[in-house]
C-alpha positions in Angstrom: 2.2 90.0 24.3 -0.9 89.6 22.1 -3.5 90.7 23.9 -6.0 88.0 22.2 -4.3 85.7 24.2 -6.4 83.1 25.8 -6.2 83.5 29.9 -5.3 81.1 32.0 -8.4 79.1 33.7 -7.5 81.1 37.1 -7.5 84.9 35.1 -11.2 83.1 33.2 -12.4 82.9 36.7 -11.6 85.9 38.5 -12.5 88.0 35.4 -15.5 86.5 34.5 -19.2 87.6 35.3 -20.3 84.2 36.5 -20.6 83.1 40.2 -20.0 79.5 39.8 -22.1 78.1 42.6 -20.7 74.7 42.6 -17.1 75.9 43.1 -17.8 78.9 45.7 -20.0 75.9 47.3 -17.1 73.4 47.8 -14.7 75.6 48.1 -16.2 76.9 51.7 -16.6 73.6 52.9 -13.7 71.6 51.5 -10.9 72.8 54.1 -12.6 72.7 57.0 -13.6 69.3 56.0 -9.6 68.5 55.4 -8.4 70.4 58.4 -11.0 68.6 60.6 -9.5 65.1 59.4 -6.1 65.4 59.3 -6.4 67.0 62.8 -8.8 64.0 64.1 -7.9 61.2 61.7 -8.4 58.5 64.1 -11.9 60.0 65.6 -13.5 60.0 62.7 -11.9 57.1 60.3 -15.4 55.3 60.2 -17.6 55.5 56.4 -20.2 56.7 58.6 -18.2 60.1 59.4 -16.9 60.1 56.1 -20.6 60.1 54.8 -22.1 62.6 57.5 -18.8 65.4 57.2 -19.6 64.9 52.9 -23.1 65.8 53.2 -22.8 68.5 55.7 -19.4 70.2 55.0 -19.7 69.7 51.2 -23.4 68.9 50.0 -25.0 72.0 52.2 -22.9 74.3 51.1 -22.7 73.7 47.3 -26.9 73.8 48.0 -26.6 76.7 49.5 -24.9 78.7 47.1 -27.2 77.3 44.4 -30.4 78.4 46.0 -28.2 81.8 47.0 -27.2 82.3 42.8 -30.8 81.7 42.2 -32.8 84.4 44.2 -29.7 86.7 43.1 -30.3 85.9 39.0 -34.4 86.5 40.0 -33.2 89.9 41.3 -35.0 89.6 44.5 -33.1 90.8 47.0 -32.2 94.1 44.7 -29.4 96.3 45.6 -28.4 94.2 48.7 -27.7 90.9 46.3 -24.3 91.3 45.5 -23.3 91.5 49.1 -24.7 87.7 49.5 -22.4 85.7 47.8 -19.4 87.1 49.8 -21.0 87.2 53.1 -22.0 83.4 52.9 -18.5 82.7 51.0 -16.8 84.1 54.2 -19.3 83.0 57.2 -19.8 79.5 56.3 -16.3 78.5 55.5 -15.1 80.4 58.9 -18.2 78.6 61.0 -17.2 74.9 59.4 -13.5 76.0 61.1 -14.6 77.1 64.3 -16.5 73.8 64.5 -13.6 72.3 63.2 -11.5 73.6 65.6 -13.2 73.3 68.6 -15.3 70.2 67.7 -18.6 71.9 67.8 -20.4 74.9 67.4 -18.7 77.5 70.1 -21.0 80.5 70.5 -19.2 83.6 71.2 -16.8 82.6 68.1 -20.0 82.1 65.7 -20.6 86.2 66.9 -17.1 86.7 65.9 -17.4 85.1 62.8 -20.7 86.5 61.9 -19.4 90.4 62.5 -16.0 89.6 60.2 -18.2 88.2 57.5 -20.3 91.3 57.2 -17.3 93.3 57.5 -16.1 91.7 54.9 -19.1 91.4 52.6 -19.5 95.3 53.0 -16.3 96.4 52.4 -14.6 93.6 50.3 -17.7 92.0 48.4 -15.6 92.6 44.7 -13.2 90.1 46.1 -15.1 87.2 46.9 -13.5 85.2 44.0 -9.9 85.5 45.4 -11.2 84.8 48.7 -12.4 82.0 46.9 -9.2 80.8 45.4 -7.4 80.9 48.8 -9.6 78.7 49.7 -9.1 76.2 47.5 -5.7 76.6 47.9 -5.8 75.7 51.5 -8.3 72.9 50.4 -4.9 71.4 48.6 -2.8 71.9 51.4 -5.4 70.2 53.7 -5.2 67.2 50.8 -1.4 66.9 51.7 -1.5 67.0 55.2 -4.4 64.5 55.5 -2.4 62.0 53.1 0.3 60.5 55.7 -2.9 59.6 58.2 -4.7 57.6 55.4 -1.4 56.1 53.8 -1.2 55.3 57.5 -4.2 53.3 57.6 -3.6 51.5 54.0 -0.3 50.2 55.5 -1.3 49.3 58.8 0.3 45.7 60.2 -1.5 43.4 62.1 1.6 41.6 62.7 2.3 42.9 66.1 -1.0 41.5 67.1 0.4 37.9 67.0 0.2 35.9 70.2 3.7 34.1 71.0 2.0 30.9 72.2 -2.1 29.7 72.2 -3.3 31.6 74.8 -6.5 32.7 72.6 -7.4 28.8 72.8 -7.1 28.9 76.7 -9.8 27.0 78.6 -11.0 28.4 81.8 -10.9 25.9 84.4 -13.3 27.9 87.1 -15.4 31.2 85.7 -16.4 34.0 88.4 -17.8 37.1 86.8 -15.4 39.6 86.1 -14.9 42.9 86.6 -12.0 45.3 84.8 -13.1 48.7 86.1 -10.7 51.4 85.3 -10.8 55.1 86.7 -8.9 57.3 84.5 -5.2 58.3 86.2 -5.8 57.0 89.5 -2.2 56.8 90.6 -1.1 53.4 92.6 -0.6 53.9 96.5 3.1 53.5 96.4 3.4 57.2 94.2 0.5 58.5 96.3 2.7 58.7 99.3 5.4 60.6 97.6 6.0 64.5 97.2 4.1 65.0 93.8 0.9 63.7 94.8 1.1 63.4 98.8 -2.4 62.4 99.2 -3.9 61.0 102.2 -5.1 57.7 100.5 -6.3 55.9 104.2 -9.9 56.1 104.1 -10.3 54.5 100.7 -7.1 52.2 101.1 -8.9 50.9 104.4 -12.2 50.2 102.6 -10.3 48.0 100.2 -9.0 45.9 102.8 -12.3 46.0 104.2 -13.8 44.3 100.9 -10.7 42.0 100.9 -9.1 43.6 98.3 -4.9 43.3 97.8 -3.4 46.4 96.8 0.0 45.4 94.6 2.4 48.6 95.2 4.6 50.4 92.3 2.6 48.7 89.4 2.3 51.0 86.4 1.4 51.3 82.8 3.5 50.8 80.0 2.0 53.5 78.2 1.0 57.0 78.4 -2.7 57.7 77.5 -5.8 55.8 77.7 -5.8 54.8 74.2 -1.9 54.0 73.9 -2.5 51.7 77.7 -5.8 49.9 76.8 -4.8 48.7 73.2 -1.7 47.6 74.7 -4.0 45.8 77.3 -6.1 44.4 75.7 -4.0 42.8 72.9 -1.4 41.9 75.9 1.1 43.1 73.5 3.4 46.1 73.2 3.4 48.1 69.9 5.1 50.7 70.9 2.8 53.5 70.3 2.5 52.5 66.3 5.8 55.0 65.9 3.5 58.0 65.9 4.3 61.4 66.8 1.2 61.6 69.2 0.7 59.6 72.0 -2.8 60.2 72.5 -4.1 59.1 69.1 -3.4 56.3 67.0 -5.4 54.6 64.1 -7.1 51.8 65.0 -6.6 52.3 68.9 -10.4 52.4 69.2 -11.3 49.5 67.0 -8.3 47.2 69.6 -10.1 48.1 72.4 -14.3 48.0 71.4 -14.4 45.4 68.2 -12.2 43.3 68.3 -9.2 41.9 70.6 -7.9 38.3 72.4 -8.9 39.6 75.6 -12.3 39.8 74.3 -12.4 36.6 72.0 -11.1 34.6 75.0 -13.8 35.6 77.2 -16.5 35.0 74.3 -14.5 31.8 73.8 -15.2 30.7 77.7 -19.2 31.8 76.9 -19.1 35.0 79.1 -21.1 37.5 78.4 -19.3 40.5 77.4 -20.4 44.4 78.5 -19.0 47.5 78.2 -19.8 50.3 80.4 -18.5 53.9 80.5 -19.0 57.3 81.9 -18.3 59.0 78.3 -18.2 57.3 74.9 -14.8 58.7 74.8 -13.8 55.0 73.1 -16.7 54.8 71.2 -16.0 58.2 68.8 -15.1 56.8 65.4 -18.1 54.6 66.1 -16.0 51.1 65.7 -18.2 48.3 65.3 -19.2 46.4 69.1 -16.9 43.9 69.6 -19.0 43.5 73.2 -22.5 42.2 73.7 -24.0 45.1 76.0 -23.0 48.7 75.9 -24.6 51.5 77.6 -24.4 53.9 75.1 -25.7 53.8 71.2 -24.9 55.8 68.2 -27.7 57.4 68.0 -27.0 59.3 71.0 -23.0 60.2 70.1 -22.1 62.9 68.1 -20.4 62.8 64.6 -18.1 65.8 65.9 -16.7 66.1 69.5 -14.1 64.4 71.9 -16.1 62.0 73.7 -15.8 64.3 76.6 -18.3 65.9 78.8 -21.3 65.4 81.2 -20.5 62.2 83.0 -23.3 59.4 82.8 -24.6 57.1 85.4 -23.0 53.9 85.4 -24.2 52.1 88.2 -28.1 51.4 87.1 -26.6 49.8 84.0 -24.6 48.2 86.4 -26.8 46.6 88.8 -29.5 45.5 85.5 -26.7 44.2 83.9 -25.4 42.1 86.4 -29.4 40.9 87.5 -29.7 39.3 84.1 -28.7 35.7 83.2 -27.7 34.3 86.7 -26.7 31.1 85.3 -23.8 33.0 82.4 -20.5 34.3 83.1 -20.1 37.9 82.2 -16.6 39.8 81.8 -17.7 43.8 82.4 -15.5 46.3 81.6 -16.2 49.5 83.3 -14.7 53.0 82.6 -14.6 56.0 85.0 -13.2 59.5 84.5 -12.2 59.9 87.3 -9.6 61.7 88.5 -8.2 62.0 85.4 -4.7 63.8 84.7 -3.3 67.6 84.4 -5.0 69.3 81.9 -3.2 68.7 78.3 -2.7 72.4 77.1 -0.6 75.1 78.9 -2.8 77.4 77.9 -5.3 75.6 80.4 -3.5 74.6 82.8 -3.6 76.3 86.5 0.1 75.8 87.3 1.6 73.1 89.1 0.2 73.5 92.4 -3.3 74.0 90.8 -3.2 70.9 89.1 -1.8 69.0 91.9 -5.2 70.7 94.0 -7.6 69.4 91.3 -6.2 66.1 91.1 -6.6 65.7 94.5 -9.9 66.8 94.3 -10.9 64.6 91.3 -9.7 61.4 93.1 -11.7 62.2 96.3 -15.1 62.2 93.3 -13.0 59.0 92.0 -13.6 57.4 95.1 -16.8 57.8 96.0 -17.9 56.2 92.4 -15.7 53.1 93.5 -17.0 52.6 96.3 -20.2 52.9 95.5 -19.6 50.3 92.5 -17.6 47.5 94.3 -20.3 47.8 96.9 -23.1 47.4 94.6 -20.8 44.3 92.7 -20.0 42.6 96.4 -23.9 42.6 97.4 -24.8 41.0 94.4 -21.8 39.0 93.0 -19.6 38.7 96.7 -17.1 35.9 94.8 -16.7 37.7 91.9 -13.3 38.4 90.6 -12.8 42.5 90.7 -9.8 44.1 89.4 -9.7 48.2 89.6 -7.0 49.1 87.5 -6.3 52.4 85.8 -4.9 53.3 82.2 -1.6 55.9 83.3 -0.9 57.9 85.8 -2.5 61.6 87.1 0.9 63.2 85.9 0.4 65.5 88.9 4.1 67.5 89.1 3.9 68.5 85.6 2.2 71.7 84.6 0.4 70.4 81.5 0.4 66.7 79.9 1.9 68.0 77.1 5.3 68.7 78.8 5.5 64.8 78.4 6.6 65.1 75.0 10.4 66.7 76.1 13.0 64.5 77.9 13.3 64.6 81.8 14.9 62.2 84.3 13.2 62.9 87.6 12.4 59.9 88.9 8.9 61.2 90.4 7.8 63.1 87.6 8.5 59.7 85.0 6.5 57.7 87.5 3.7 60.2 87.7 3.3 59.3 83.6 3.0 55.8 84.4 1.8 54.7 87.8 -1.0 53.2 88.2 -3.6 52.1 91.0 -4.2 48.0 90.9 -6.3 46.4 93.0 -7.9 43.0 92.8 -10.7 40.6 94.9 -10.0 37.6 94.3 -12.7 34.9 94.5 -12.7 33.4 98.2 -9.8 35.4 99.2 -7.4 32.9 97.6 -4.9 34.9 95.4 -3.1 32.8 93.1 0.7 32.4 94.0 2.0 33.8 91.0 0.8 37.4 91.5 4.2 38.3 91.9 4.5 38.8 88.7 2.1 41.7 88.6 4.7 44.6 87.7 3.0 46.2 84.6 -0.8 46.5 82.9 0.5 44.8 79.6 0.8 41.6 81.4 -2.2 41.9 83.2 -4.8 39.3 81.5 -2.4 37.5 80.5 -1.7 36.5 84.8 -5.0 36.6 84.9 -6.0 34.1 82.6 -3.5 31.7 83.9 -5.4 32.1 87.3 -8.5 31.1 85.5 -7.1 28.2 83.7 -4.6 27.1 86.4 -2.4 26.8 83.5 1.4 28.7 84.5 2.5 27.9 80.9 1.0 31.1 79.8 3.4 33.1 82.2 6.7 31.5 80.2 5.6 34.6 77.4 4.8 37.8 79.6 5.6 41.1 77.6 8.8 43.0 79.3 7.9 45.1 82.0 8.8 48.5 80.1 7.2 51.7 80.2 7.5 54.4 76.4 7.1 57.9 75.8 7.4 59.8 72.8 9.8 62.7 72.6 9.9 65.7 70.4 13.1 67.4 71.6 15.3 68.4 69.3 17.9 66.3 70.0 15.1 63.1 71.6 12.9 62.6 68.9 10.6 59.1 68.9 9.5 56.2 71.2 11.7 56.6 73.9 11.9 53.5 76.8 11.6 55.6 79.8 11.4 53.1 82.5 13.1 49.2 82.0 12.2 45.8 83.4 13.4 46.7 86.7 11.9 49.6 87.4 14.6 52.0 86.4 14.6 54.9 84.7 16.1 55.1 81.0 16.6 57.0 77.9 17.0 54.1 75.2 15.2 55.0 71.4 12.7 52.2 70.3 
C-alpha cells in the first residue's frame, strides 16, 4: 500500500494536531439531545423545546469548546491545558445524559460524573478524539431511534376524531356551571369493597350522600393512563391508544386534552367560560397551546425538562376566585388532583404488593380530604351546580408495579384494578336525568351529559362501546389488546 495515500476523513481526524472546537462541541451535546427526544417525544414536541434543547444542548457547548481552544492556543493555562479539552469532552456530554435521563440535574450523579471525567482527563486525555467519535456515533444512532416518533407525528390522522352525528352543534337547553374534577386513580366504590383494595370507603361515601351526590357502581375507564383516558374523554372517541407500544405516552395526547377538543368547543359554543385547574402541570409539559380561557399555571413557571411531577399546588384559592368572577356566565371547570394516584410504575421502585396496597390507601385518605374540601367550597358558592368527580383509571393496587400491565393476565380483580374508576355526580336540584343508566364507561361520559343539558336523547343513539384496552408486550400478546367487553367481561381479543 503506498504510504502517500490520502487518509480517510476519520484517520485526518484522529491524526491530526487540530482540536476542532465545533465538532468536539456538538458532538458532547448532540446525543443527549437525541436520547432525551426519542425517550420523551411527546413531552417535548413543541418548537419552543426544540429551540430551548438547541441552544442549551448544542449552542453552549460548541461555545464552550471555542472559548476552551482559545485560552489553550493563548497558552494560559500551561502544562495543565491539554487536560481541558478531554475533561470537558467527557463531563459535559455525561452531565447533558444524567439530565437526560433523569429529567434534571440529579446531584450525587453530577459528583459521579465529575470524578470519572477527571479520571479520565488524567489518565486518558490522548484519547479525547476517539471518545469523540463514539460520540458521534451514538449521535447517529440517537438519529434512528428518534425517526419513528417524528414520522409518527408527520403521519398523524385526525380521522378518528370525527363525530358520528352533530353533537359539536348541540344547544344547551339549561346551563349550571360545571365541574369535571378528577383525582388521579381513585378506584369506584364497587372495586373498593373487594380483596385488592378493601378500603373502608364509609366516611367519605356518607359525605357524598350528604351533599346529594349519586355514586354509579362498577363504572370504569376505557383506558389505562391519564393521558390514554382523558384524550379518549374528551374527544368522546376511542382510538385505541394510537397503536403505540406505550400506554402512557402518545403524540398529541396533550394537545386533545389542553388546545383543542369537542368537549371544549361545545362548551365555548354554549358561551361558558372555560378553566383549567391542576395540582401539577403534568398536561401542560410540551407546552400545547390553551385551548381553555383560565389556567392556573403559566409557562413561565414550567420547566423545559421534567415530568410535570412534584410539589403539589393549591387548587382551591384559584378555585373560589375563579368561580367569584362573572356571576352572570356559565363556566365549565376542569379540575385535576393527584391524588391517590396508582402503584409506582418501575419495579425497581416499587415496595411490593402489600406496600403499594398501604400507600394507596394512604394516598386516597389525602385524596379525600382535597374533595371534600373542594365540593364544599363549590356547594357554598354554586349549590345547583352540576359536579361530576370522576377519575382517569384505576389505583392498580394488586399489582406490584404499573408496568406489570404490559403482560397478559386474566384475574378478574387485578383487570378491574387497571380500569375502575370512582364516578360521582350532583345533579342540579337533585333531579338526575332518566338516562343515567347508561353510565357504564368515561368515553361516553359528556357525551350523556350533554344530552342532559340539551334534553336532546338523540345524542345517546351514538355512545362509543363500553370497552376497556391494554397494550401487551408478551411474547406471544403483543398490541392493543380488549381486555374487558361491553358487558363487563373479561377478554383477550387483538385490536
Amino acid at each position: 500500500m503506498s504510504a502517500n495515500k490520502k487518509k480517510n476523513p476519520l484517520q485526518k481526524y484522529l491524526t491530526s494536531n487540530e482540536t476542532y472546537p465545533f465538532l468536539a462541541g456538538l458532538a458532547t451535546g448532540l446525543y443527549p439531545f437525541l436520547f432525551y427526544f426519542s425517550n420523551n417525544y411527546s413531552l417535548v414536541n413543541s418548537w419552543g423545546h426544540l429551540l430551548y434543547f438547541i441552544f442549551y444542548f448544542l449552542c453552549c457547548p460548541v461555545f464552550i469548546f471555542f472559548f476552551l481552544n482559545f485560552i489553550i492556543k493563548k497558552n494560559i493555562l500551561g502544562k495543565w491545558g491539554k487536560y481541558v479539552l478531554p475533561f470537558f469532552s467527557v463531563f459535559i456530554f455525561l452531565f447533558l445524559m444524567s439530565i437526560s435521563y433523569y429529567a434534571g440535574f440529579d446531584k450525587k450523579m453530577s459528583i459521579v460524573v465529575f470524578i470519572a471525567s477527571l479520571g479520565f482527563s488524567f489518565f486518558f486525555y490522548k484519547q479525547v478524539k476517539k471518545v469523540i467519535v463514539i460520540q458521534l456515533i451514538l449521535a447517529c444512532i440517537g438519529i434512528y431511534t428518534l425517526s419513528p416518533s417524528i414520522l409518527k407525528e408527520i403521519n398523524y390522522s385526525n380521522d378518528w376524531m370525527n363525530q358520528p352525528d352533530d353533537i359539536e352543534n348541540v344547544k344547551f337547553t339549561k346551563k349550571p356551571n360545571v365541574y369535571f374534577i378528577q383525582p388521579d386513580g381513585y378506584a369506584n366504590i364497587s372495586e373498593l369493597k373487594k380483596e385488592n383494595y378493601n378500603v373502608d370507603h364509609s366516611e367519605f361515601e356518607n359525605f357524598l350522600i350528604k351533599e346529594n351526590f349519586k355514586y354509579y357502581e362498577d363504572f370504569r375507564s376505557n383506558y389505562a393512563s391519564t393521558l390514554s383516558s382523558n384524550s379518549s374523554i374528551f374527544m368522546m372517541k376511542h382510538h385505541y391508544y394510537f397503536n403505540e407500544k406505550n400506554f402512557s405516552e402518545a403524540i398529541k395526547t396533550r394537545d386533545i386534552i389542553i388546545t383543542k377538543n369537542p368537549v371544549l368547543d361545545i362548551f365555548k359554543n354554549n358561551n361558558y367560560k372555560t378553566h383549567f385547574i391542576a395540582e401539577m402541570p403534568y398536561l401542560l409539559l410540551n407546552r400545547p397551546d390553551f385551548g381553555y380561557d383560565v389556567c392556573n399555571f403559566n409557562y413561565k413557571d414550567i420547566s423545559y425538562i421534567g415530568t410535570g411531577l412534584g410539589e403539589q399546588q393549591d387548587i382551591l384559592t384559584p378555585l373560589i376566585n375563579n368561580i367569584n368572577t362573572a356571576p352572570n356566565t356559565p363556566k365549565f371547570f376542569f379540575i385535576e388532583i393527584f391524588n391517590p394516584g396508582h402503584v409506582h410504575g418501575n419495579e425497581r421502585d416499587s415496595l411490593g404488593e402489600e406496600g403499594e396496597r398501604q400507600l394507596w390507601k394512604n394516598c386516597k385518605e389525602n385524596a379525600d380530604i382535597k374533595l371534600i374540601e373542594i365540593i364544599s367550597a363549590i356547594k357554598e358558592r354554586d349549590p345547583d351546580s352540576l359536579i361530576v368527580i370522576m377519575a382517569d383509571h384505576g389505583g392498580f393496587v394488586g399489582m406490584e408495579y404499573t408496568g406489570q400491565t404490559y403482560f397478559k393476565t386474566q384475574d378478574r380483580d387485578i383487570v378491574y384494578s387497571i380500569f375502575t374508576s370512582i364516578l360521582a355526580i350532583h345533579w342540579p336540584n337533585g333531579i338526575a336525568p332518566d338516562f343515567d343508566t347508561s353510565f357504564s364507561s368515561s368515553v361516553n361520559v359528556f357525551r350523556i351529559l350533554f344530552s342532559y343539558l340539551s334534553d336532546n336523547e338523540t345524542y345517546l343513539q351514538n355512545l362509543q362501546p363500553n370497552e376497556s384496552y391494554v397494550i401487551l408486550k408478551d411474547k406471544e400478546f403483543k398490541g392493543v389488546y380488549q381486555y374487558i367487553d361491553e358487558n363487563g367481561n373479561i377478554t383477550l381479543e387483538k385490536k
